[in-house]
Structure formats: C-alpha cells, structure tokens
SEKOL-911109 format. One record per residue (C-alpha): residue number from 1; residue in one letter; chain; y, x, z. Coordinates in nm, 4 decimals. Layout:
BEGIN
NODE,NUM,A,A,Y,X,Z
...
***
This chain:
BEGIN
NODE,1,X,A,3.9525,2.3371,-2.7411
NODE,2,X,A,3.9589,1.9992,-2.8696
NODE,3,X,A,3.5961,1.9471,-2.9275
NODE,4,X,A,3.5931,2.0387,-2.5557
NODE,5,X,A,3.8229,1.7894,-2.4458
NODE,6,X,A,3.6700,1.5213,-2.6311
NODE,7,X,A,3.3510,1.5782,-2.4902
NODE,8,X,A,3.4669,1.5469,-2.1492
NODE,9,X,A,3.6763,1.2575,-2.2215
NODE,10,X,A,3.3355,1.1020,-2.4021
NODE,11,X,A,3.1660,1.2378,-2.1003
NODE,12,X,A,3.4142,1.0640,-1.8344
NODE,13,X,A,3.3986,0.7462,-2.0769
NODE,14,X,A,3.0084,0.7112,-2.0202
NODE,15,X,A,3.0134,0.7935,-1.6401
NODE,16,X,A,3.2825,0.5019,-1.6421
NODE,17,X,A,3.0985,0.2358,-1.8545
NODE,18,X,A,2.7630,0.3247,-1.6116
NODE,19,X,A,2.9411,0.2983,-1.2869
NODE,20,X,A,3.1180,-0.0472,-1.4377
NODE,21,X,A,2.9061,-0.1979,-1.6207
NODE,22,X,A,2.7761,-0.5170,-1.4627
NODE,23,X,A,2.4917,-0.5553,-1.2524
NODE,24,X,A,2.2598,-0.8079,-1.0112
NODE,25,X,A,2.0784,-0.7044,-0.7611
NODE,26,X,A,1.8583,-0.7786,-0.4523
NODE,27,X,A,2.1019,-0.9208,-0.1490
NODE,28,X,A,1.9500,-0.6822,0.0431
NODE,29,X,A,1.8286,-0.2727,-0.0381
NODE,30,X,A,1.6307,-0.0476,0.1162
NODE,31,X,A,1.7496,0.3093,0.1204
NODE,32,X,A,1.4379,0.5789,0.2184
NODE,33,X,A,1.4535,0.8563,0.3868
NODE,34,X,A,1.5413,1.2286,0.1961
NODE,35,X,A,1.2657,1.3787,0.2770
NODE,36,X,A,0.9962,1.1091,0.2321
NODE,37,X,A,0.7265,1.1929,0.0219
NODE,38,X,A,0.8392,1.0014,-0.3007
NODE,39,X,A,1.1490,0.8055,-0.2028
NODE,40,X,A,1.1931,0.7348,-0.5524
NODE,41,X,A,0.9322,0.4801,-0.5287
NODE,42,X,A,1.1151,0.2293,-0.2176
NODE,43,X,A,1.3969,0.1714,-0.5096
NODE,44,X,A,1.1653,0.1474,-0.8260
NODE,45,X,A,0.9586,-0.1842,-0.6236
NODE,46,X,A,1.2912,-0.3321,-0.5207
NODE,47,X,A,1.4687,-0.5761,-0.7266
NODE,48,X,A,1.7858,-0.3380,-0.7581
NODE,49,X,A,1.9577,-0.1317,-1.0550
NODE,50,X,A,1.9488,0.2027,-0.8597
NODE,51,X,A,1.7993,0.4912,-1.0772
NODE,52,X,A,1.6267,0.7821,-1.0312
NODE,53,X,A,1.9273,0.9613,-1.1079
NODE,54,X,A,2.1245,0.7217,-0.8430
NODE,55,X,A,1.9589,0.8508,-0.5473
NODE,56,X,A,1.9703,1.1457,-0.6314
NODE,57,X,A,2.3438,1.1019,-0.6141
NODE,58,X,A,2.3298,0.9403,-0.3176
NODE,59,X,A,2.1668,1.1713,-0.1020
NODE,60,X,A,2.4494,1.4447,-0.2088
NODE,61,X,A,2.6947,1.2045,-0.1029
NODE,62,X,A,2.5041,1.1947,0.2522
NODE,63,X,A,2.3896,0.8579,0.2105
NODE,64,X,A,2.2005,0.7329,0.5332
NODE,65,X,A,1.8556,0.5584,0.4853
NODE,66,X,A,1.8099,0.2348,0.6457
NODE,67,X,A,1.8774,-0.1423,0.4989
NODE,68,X,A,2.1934,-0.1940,0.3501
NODE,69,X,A,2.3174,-0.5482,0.2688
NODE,70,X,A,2.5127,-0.6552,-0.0452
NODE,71,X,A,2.7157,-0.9500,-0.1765
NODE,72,X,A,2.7686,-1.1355,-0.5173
NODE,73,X,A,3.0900,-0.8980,-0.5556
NODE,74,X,A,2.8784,-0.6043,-0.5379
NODE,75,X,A,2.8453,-0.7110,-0.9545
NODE,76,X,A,2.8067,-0.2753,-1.0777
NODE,77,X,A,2.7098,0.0118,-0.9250
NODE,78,X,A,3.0254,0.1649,-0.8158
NODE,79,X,A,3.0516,-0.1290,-0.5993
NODE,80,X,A,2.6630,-0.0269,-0.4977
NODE,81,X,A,2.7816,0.3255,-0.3999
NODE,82,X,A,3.0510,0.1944,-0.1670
NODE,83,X,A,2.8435,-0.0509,0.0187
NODE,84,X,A,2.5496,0.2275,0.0532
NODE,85,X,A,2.7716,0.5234,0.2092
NODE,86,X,A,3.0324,0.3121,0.3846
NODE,87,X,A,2.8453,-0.0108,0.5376
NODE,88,X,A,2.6392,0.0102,0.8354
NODE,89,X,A,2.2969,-0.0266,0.8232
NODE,90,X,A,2.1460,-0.3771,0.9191
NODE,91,X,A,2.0018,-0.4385,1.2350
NODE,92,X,A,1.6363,-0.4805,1.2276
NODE,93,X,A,1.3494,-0.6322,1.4218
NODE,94,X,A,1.0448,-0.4920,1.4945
NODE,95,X,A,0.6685,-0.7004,1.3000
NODE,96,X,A,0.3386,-0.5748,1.3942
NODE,97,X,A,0.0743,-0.5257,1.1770
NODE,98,X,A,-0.3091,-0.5536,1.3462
NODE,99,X,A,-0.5995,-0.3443,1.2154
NODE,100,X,A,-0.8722,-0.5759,1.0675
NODE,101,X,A,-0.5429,-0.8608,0.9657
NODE,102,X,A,-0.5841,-1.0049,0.6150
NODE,103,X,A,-0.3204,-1.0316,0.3830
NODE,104,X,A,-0.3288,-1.4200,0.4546
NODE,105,X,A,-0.2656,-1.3523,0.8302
NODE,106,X,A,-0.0227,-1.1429,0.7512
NODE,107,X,A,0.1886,-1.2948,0.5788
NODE,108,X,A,0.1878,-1.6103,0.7547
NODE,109,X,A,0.3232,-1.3941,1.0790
NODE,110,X,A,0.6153,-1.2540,0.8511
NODE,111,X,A,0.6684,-1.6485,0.7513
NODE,112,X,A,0.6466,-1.7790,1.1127
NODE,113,X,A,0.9178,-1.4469,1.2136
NODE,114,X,A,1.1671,-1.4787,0.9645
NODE,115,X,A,1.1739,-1.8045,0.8359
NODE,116,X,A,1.0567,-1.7709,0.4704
NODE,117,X,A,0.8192,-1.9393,0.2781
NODE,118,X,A,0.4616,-1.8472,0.2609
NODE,119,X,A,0.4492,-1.9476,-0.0635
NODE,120,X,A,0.7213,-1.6680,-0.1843
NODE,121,X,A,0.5741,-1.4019,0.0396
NODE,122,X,A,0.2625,-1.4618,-0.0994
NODE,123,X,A,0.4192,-1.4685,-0.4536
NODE,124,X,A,0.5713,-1.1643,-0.3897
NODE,125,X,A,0.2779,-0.9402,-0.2625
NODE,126,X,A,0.0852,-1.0023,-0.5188
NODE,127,X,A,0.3591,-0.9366,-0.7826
NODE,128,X,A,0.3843,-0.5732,-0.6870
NODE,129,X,A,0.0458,-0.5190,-0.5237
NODE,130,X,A,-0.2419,-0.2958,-0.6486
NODE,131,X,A,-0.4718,-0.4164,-0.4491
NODE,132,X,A,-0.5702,-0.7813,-0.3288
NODE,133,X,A,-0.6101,-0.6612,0.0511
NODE,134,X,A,-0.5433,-0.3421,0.2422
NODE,135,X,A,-0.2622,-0.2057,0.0766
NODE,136,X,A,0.0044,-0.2983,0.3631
NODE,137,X,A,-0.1194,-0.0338,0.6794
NODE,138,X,A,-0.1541,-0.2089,1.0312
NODE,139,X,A,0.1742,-0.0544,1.1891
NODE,140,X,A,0.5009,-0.1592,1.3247
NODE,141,X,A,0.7803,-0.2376,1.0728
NODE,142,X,A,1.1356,-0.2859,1.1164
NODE,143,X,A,1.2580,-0.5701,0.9399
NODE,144,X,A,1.5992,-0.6545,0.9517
NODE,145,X,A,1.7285,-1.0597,0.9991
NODE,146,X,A,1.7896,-1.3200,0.6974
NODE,147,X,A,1.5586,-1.0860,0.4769
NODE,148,X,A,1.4423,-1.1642,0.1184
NODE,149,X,A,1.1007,-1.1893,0.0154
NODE,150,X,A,1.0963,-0.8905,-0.2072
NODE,151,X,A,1.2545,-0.6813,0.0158
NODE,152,X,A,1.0427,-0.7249,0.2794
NODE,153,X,A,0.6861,-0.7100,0.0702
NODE,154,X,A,0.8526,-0.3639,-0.1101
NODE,155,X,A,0.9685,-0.2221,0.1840
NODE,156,X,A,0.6287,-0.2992,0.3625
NODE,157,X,A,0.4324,-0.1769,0.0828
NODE,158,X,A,0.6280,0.1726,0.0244
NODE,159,X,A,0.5866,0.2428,0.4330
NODE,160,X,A,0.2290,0.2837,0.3753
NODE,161,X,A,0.2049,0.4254,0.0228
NODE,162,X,A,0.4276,0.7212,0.2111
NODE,163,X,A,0.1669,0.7313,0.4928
NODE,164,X,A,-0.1153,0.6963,0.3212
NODE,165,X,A,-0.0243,0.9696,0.0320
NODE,166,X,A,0.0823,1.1989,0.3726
NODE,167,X,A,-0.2810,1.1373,0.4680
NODE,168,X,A,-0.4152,1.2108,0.1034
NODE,169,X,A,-0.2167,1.5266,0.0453
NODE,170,X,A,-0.4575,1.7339,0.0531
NODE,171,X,A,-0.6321,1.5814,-0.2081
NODE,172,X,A,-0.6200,1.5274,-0.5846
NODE,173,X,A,-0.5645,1.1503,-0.5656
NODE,174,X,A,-0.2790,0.9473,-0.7010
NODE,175,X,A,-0.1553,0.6362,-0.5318
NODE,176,X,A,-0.2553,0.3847,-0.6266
NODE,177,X,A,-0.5557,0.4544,-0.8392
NODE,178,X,A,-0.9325,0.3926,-0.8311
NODE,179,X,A,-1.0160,0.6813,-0.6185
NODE,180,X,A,-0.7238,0.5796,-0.3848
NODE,181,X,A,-0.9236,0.1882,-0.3571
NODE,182,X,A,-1.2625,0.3322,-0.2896
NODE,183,X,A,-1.0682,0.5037,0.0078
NODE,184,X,A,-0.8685,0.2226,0.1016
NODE,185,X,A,-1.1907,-0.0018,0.0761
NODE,186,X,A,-1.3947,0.2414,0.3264
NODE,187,X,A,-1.0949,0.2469,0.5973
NODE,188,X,A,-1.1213,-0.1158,0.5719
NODE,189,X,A,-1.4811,-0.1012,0.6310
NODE,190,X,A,-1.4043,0.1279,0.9162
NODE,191,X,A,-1.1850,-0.1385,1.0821
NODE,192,X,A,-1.3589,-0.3926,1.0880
NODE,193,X,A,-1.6426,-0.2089,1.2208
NODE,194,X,A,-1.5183,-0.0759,1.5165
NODE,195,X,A,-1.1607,-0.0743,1.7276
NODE,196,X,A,-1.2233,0.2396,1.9249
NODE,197,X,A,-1.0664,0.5173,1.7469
NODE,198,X,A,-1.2595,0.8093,1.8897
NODE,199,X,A,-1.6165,0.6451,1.6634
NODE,200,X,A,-1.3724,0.6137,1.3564
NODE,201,X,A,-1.4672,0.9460,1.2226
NODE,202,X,A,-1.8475,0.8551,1.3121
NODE,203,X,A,-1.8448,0.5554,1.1273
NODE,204,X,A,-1.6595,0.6881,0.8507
NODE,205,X,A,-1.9826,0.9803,0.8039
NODE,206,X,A,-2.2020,0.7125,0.7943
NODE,207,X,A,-2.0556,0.5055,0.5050
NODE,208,X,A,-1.9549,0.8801,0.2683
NODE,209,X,A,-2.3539,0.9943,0.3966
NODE,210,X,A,-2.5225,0.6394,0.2470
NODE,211,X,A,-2.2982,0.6602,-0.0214
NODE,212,X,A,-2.3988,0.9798,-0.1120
NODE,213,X,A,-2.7662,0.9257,-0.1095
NODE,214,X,A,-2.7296,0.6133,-0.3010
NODE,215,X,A,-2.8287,0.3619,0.0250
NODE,216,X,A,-2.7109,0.0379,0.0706
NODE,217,X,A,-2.4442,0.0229,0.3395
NODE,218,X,A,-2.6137,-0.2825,0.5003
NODE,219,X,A,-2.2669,-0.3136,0.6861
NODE,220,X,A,-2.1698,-0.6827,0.9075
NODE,221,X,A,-1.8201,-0.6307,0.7998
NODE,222,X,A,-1.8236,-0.6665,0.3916
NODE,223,X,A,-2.0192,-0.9513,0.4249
NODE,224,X,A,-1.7944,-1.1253,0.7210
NODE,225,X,A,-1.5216,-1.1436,0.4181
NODE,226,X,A,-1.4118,-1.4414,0.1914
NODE,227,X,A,-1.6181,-1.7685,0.3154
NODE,228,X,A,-1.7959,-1.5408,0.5398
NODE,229,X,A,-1.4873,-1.5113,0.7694
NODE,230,X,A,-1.5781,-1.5657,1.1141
NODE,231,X,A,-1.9871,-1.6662,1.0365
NODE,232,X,A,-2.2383,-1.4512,1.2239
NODE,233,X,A,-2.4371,-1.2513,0.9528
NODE,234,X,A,-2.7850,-1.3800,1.0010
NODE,235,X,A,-3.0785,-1.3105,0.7794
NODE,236,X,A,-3.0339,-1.6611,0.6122
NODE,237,X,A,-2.6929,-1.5167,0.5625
NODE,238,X,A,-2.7929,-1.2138,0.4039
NODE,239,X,A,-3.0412,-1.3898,0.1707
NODE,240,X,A,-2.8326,-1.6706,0.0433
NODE,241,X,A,-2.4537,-1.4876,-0.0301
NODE,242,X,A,-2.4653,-1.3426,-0.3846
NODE,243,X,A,-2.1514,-1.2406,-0.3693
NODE,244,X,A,-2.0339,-0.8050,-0.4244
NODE,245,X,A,-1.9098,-0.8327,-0.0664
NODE,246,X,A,-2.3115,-0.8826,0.0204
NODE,247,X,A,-2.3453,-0.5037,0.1093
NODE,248,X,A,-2.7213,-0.5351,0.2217
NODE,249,X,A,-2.8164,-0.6562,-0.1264
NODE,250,X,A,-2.5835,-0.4470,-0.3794
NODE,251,X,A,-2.5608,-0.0618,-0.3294
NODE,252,X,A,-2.2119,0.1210,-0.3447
NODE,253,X,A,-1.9019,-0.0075,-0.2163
NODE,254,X,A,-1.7488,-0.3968,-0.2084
NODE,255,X,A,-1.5242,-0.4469,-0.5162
NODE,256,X,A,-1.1888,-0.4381,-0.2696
NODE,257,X,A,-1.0712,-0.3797,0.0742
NODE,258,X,A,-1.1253,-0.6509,0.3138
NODE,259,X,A,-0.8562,-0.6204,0.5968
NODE,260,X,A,-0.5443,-0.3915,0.6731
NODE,261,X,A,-0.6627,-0.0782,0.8459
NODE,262,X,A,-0.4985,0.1480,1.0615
NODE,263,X,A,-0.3593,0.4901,0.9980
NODE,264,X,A,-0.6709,0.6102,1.1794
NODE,265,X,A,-0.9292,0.4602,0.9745
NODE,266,X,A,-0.7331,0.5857,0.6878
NODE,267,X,A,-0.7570,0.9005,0.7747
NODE,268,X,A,-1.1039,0.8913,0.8973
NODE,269,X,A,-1.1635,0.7527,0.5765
NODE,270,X,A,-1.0369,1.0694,0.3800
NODE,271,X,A,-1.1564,1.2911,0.6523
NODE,272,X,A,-1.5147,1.2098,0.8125
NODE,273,X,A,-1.7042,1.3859,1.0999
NODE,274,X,A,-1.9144,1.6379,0.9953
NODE,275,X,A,-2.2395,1.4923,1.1013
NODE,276,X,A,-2.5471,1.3377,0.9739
NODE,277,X,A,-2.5568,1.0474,1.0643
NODE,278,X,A,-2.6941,0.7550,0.8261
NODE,279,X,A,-2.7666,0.4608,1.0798
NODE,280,X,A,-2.5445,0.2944,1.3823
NODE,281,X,A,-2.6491,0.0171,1.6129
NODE,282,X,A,-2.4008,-0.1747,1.8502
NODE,283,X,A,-2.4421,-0.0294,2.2272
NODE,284,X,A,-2.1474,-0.2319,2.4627
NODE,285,X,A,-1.8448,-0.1886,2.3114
NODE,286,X,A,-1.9436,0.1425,2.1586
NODE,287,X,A,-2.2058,0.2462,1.9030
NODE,288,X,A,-2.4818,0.4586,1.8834
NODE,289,X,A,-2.6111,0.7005,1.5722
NODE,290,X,A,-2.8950,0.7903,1.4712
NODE,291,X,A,-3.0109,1.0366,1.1706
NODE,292,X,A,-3.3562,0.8887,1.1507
NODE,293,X,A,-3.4047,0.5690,1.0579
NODE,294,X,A,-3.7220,0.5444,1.3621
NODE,295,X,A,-3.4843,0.6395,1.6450
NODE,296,X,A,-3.2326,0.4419,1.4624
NODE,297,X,A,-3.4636,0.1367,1.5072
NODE,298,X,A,-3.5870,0.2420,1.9059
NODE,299,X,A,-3.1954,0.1807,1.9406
NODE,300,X,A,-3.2060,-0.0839,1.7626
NODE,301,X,A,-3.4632,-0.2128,1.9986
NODE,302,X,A,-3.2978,-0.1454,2.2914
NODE,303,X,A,-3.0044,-0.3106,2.1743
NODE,304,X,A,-3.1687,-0.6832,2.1062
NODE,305,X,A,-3.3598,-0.6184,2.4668
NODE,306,X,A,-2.9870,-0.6115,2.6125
NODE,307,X,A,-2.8243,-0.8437,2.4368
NODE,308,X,A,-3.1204,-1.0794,2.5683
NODE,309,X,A,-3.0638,-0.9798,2.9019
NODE,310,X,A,-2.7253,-1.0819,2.8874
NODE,311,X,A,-2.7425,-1.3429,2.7642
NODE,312,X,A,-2.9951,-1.4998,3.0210
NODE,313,X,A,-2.8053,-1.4015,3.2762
NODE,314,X,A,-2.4665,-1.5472,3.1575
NODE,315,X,A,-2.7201,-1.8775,3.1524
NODE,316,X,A,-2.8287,-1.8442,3.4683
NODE,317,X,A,-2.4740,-1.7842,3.5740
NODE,318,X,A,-2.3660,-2.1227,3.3991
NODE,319,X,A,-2.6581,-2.3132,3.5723
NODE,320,X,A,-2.6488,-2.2221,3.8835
NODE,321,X,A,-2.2614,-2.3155,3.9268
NODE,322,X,A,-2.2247,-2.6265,4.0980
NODE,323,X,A,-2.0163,-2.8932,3.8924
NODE,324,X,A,-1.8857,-3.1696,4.1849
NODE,325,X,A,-1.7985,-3.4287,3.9119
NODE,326,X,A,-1.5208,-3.7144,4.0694
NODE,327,X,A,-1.5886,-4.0383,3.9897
NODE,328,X,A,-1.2560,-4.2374,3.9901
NODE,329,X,A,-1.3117,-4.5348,4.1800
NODE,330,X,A,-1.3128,-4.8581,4.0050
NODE,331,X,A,-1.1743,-5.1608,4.1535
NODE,332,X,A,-1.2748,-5.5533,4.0464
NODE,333,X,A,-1.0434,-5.7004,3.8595
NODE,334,X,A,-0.9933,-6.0848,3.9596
NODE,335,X,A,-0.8648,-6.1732,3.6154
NODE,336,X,A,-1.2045,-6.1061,3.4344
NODE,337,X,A,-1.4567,-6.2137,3.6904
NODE,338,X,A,-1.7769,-6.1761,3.4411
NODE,339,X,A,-2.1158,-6.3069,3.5795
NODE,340,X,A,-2.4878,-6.2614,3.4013
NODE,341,X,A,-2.6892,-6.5893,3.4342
***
C-alpha cells in the first residue's frame, strides 16, 4: 500500500513539475483541427512547447482549433492549457494565394497585408521549408491580425502539407520527400502551363508520358524561371541558358518547383488522364494534343499561321486609327524677341 501511494504521489509530483515548469513560446499558436490528417505536425513547425502528448490532451478536453493568442504570463504550460480551452479564437483575415505565384511574390503580399518585414518572412520560409518553391498551395488562408512571422509561414505551410498528403493518400509517398518534389515540381509545371483546369489532367499525361519514355519535356515554363522570368523563350533562348531549368536541353525533370500550384494541378499531378498524348501546341486560350509528333507539328503549323494573322490584323487595326494630335498654340513672347540675320 505504500509503494502505491508513493508512486502516485511521485506520479502527481511529475505531472506538477511538467505543467509548472517554465516555458516561452510563440505570442501566437495555431491549434489544428482533430481530425486533420497529421495535426501533430501544425504544433511541431511552430515555435511553441506543446507535445505530442499535449494535444492529445487537448482534444479530450474539447479544445477548439483555430489561433489562439498568448502573453508573457503564459510562462508554463498550465497557463498554455487555460488560454487554449478558455480564450476565444482570434479573428482572422482572409490572403490569397495565385497559382503560378513565386515564393518572392508571395511573400511580399503577406508583407504588404500585415505589416511585417520581408526580410523575416523570407527568413522564416526558408527555415522550415523543404523545398525552395511550391511548397505553400495557391489557396485562401485565414490569417489572423498583428501575426508573427513564424506563425504565419507554419501555419501556411501545414495547410498544404494536409492537402497535399489528402491528395497523395492513396499513394506510398511521405511528405516531404523526393518522390513528394518530383510531384510538387510537375504540378508546378502544370501551372504555369495552363490556367484552365479542365486541360490540367491533359497536360499532366503529357509530362508522366515523356517522362516515361525518357524525352525531353521541351516545356516554355521551366525555362521562364530564375532570370528567365518574364523573357519570351526564343531559340536564342533555348541555345544560350545552361541552366537545369533549360528543359529542351536536359532530359527529366527541373531540379525544383518553379511556382505555387493549385490544388488542381496537384492533383492532376498525382492523377493524370489516361491518354497518350506526348506533344501540345497553344490553340487560343486552350491547347491542342497530339500523339504523333507529324500531326503534332500540322498543329503546330496552324498555330504560327494564326498567331500571324493576328497579329497583322491588330497592326492594321493600330494603323488605320486616326491619331488627331493638338498642337498647343504658341504665342510670341515680347521679352525674347530673337531675329536670324
């Protein structure tokens, strides 16, 4: 009996020192949802002394997800506890996320919306990152007012590891991991590519088919990465960047992402049409696919005869505007009364 009672008093004593023992923390914590894939993970990339074990505890107590904010007397966790299931959660605001945004872009929105440095933000991402683009999903977040850096990049980060291993369940792939990267890298591909949602699947067969036969990809968007940003890809282009992101000279995929995609081109990414298809060729806003690389080409064809056609008659459009051009009238002025002799 009183090996029993001294256990639980030793017991009692350790749940005590835990629960007491000082702590720091993050001014501001994320709590996930309880049934989110692996809500484990939004505490382990916050700055915050939470366990495991903590959450756990948490959700028996009926702890509500959302942001919760602390203080500097929040100093141990049974402090932690109190704020988590008494405090209301934070109000939030609402920051989109584009398909085809760069990390860059990004983050200088999230600077611009809430005040905060680039610098840290940019500190911050790639502190916990995997991955040097791609690894925040385009998608609205809600982040709540005076925010911290870390916060915000863990929070943003965890949002679309849970969507993107939702996507990838089906699948033996870990996130993050190399496999998960090639993925990410090809939805990136897919963005940038094309906006209309319905070809993402298309596009996506076309990238796993070339890969599969070992063909370049030959894609616009790897090389429109980096210095490239914004430069039309002309053969001069094509010959001069030596670069891995040059995907009509080196076979397989670029070494990285190159933009945030959407949850579509994710998930055309893990899930392709089943088609054919090894060649596309810009048609309007669309795109048309070939399996042969001589209709691909007839298209291809057809394609530079309309884009000529266009083009002339945007020209002629532009010349045969008429452009009245006001001269202001300009009256002598006495004071400088210039002759030539």
């Amino acid at each position: 009996m009183k090996i029993l009672i001294k256990l639980l008093l030793l017991i009692i004593t350790a749940i005590t020192i835990y629960l007491l023992y000082p702590r720091s923390s993050d001014k501001l914590l994320y709590i996930p949802k309880k049934d989110d894939i692996y809500p484990i993970e939004a505490i382990l990339l916050q700055d915050t002394p939470l366990s495991s074990i903590d959450l756990k505890i948490l959700y028996l107590l009926d702890a509500k997800d959302g942001w919760v904010r602390l203080d500097k007397s929040d100093n141990n966790l049974l402090k932690i506890y109190q704020k988590i299931l008494k405090n209301k959660r934070e109000k939030s605001r609402k920051v989109v996320v584009f398909g085809g945004d760069t990390i860059y872009n990004i983050l200088k929105k999230i600077a611009k919306q809430t005040n905060l440095s680039f610098s840290s933000l940019y500190k911050e991402y790639f502190k916990i990152s995997n991955f040097n683009e791609g690894e925040i999903l385009a998608k609205k977040y809600n982040i709540p007012y005076k925010a911290t850096p870390r916060s915000i990049i863990s929070y943003m980060i965890y949002k679309s590891h849970n969507i993107s291993r939702e996507i990838a369940k089906n699948r033996d792939i870990l996130i993050p991991s190399t496999k998960f990267k090639d993925y990410l890298t090809i939805a990136s591909l897919i963005e940038k590519e094309t906006q209309y949602y319905k070809e993402m699947p298309l596009i996506s067969a076309v990238i796993h088919n070339r890969l599969k036969k070992g063909m370049k990809l030959q894609l616009d968007a790897s090389l429109n990465y980096g210095k490239n940003l914004h430069k039309i890809v002309t053969h001069n282009l094509i010959k001069e960047d030596r670069s891995r992101y040059n995907t009509y000279k080196h076979k397989g995929l670029p070494p990285s992402p190159i933009c945030s995609p959407s949850i579509t081109a994710l998930r055309a990414a893990f899930y392709p049409a089943n088609v054919n298809y090894l060649y596309f060729v810009k048609s309007g806003n669309r795109h048309k696919f070939s399996v042969k690389y001589k209709t691909h080409i007839s298209k291809v064809k057809v394609y530079k005869k309309n884009l000529k056609e266009y083009r002339a008659k945007k020209i002629n459009q532009l010349l045969s505007q008429r452009i009245d051009i006001k001269l202001p009238q300009i009256t002598p002025n006495k004071k400088f009364n210039l002759s030539i002799k």
